[in-house]
N, C-alpha and C positions, 0 to 999 in steps of 0.2 A: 426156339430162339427167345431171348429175351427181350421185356420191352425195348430196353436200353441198346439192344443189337438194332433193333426193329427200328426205331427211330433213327441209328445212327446212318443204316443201309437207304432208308426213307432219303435223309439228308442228301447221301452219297449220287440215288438217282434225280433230287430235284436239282442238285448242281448240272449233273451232266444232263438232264433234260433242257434246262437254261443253259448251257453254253451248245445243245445244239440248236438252241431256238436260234441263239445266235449267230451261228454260222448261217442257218437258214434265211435268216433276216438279212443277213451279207449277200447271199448268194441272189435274195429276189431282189436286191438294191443294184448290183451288176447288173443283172436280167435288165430290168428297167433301162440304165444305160446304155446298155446296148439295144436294147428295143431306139429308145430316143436314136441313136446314131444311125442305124437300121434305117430309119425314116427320113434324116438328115442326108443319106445318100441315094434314098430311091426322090427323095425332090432335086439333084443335082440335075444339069443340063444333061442329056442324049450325048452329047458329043465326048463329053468327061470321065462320063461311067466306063469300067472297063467291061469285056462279054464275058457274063458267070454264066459258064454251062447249066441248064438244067439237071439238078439232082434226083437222081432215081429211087426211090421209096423200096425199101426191099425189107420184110418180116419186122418193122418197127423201128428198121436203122435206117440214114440217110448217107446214102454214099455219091461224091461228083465222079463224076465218069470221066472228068478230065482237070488237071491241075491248071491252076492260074495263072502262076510262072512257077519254075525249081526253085529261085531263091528262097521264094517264100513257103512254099512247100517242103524245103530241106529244113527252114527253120520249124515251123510246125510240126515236123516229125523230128525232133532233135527233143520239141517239152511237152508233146504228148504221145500215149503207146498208140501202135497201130489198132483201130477200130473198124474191122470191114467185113462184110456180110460172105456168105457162103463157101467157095473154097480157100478163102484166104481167112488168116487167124482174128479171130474176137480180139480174142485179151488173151496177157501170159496165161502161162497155167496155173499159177500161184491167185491167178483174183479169180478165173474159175472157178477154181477147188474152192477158195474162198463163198463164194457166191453159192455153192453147192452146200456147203456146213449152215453156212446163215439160212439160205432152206429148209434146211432138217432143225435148225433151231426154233423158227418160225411152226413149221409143224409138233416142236415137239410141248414148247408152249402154247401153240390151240389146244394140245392132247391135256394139257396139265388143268390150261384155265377153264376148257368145259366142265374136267373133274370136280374142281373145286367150283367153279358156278353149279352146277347141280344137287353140291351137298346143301345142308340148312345150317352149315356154319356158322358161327356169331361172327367171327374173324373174315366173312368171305370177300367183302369187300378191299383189304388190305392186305390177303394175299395173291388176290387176281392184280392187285396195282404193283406188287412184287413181281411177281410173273413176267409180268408186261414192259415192266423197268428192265429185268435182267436180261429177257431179250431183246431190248433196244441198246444198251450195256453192252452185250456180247457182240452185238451186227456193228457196235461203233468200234469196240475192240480189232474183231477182224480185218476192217475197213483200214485201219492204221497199219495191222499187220503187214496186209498187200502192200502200203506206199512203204514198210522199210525197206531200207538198204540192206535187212538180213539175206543169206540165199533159200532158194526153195527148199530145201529141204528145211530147214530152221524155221523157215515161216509157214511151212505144213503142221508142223510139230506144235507149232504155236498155238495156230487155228484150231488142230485137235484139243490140245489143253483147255481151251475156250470152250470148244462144244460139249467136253466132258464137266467144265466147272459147271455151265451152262443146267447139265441135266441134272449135276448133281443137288445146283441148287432148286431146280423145280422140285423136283423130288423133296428135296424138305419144305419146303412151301407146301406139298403138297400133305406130307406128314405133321401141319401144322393144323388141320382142320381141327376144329372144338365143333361139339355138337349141341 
């Protein structure tokens, strides 16, 4: 690639690295609020609080063993997929598979950035930051895939696309070494 590529790709991932900082930044601003509110109702009076069954801890998910009321449980399962432990479904198949690709991309960029951290390339620095980008690039990509409205088969097709651009681009990152 050329400089002028180099830098333009460079630009491409400091944009999407800033606006996921920014989500991020969103997401622990929530967090915080809710923490604050959390606290706001474990100091309410005894008599006000409603009874939250104890939640049961099971392989790193939390699941309540009993609902609160239906109302509010039919709305909560209306804006989020079902998440629950052992014979009953994770997640569609669509963020599965998903989750499964962004693995093998994850592996296949360690496989690329050790290559290239091991050579004495003068570049080696800039193309492990390539590396790194594209696979943060590709796992944001497929992450969007799952939330479309496409169907699964369209958003399988998709995710492969990803993981194929994915390798293709390590792979020249990786045929970019100078010695």
């Amino acid at each position: 690639m050329k400089k002028k590529q180099l830098i333009e790709k460079m630009v491409e991932l400091i944009d999407t690295i800033n606006s996921l900082q920014h989500q991020l930044n969103e997401v622990k601003t929530e967090n915080k609020e809710l923490k604050e509110k959390l606290v706001l109702l474990e100091q309410q009076p005894e008599n006000t609080k409603m009874a939250v069954p104890e939640p049961v801890k099971t392989e790193g998910f939390t699941v309540d063993t009993e609902a609160l009321d239906s109302a509010a449980t039919a709305e909560v399962a209306e804006e989020m997929p079902a998440i629950e432990v052992n014979d009953v479904k994770l997640a569609d198949s669509t963020v599965e598979y998903g989750s499964v690709i962004i693995g093998k991309i994850v592996v296949e960029s360690v496989k690329y950035a050790n290559l290239i951290g091991e050579s004495n390339s003068e570049n080696k620095k800039e193309l492990l930051n390539l590396i790194m980008g594209k696979a943060e690039v590709a796992k944001a990509e497929i992450f969007a895939i799952t939330e479309s409205e496409a169907t699964d088969e369209v958003k399988k097709e998709l995710i492969d696309a990803q993981y194929a651009e994915a390798l293709d681009y390590f792979k020249s990152a990786y045929g970019q070494i100078t010695e």
